[in-house]
Every structure is written in structure tokens, then in C-alpha cells.
C-alpha positions in Angstrom: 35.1 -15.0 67.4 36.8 -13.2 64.6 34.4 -13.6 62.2 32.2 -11.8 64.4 34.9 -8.9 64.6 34.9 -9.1 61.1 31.4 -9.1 60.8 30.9 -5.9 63.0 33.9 -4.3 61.5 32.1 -4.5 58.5 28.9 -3.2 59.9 30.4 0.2 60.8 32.4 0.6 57.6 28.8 0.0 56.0 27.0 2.5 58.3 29.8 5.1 57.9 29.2 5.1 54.5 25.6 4.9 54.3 25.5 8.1 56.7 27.5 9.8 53.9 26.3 8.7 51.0 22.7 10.8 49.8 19.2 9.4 51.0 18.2 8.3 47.6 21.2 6.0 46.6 20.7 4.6 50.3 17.0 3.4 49.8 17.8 2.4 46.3 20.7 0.5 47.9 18.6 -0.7 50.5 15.6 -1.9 48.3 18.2 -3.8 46.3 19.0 -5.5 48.7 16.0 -6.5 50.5 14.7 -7.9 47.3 17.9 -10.1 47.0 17.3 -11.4 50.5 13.7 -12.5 49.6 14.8 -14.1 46.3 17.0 -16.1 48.6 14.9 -16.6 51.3 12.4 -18.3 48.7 14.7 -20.6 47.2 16.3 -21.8 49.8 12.5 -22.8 51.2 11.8 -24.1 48.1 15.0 -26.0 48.1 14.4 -27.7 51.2 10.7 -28.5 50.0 11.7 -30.6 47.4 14.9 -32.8 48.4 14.0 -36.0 49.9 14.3 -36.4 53.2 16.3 -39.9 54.6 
């Protein structure tokens, strides 16, 4: 339960600044960061692909 306080804490403090800060530093910001989440995303499917299984 607090990590979920945290979490949403977090959340605002994020959107707080993101309504502040200019719209081109927010897409580059959010770009950043979707590409991040897709290098992720692949190697943890690739990860699971290759481990043996028992």
C-alpha cells in the first residue's frame, strides 16, 4: 500500500512538472523514454526465450 502512495505521489510530482516544463523538452522527454521501455520490453522477451525452462 505505500508503494502505491509512493508511486502516485510520484505521478503528480511528474505531471506537475511536465505541465510546466515547454512542449518540446516534454515530447523529447517522452520519446526518450518510450524508446527505453521498448529496449526493455525486448530483452526481457528475449531473455525469457532463451533460459531453459525446468
Amino acid at each position: 500500500m505505500l508503494f502505491l502512495v509512493a508511486a502516485l505521489l510520484l505521478l503528480g510530482v511528474v505531471m506537475g512538472t511536465v505541465a510546466h516544463a515547454p512542449l518540446g523538452f516534454s515530447l523529447a522527454a517522452a520519446a526518450v523514454i518510450a524508446v527505453w521501455l521498448g529496449i526493455f520490453a525486448l530483452r526481457e522477451r528475449r531473455g525469457r526465450r532463451h533460459t531453459p525452462t525446468h
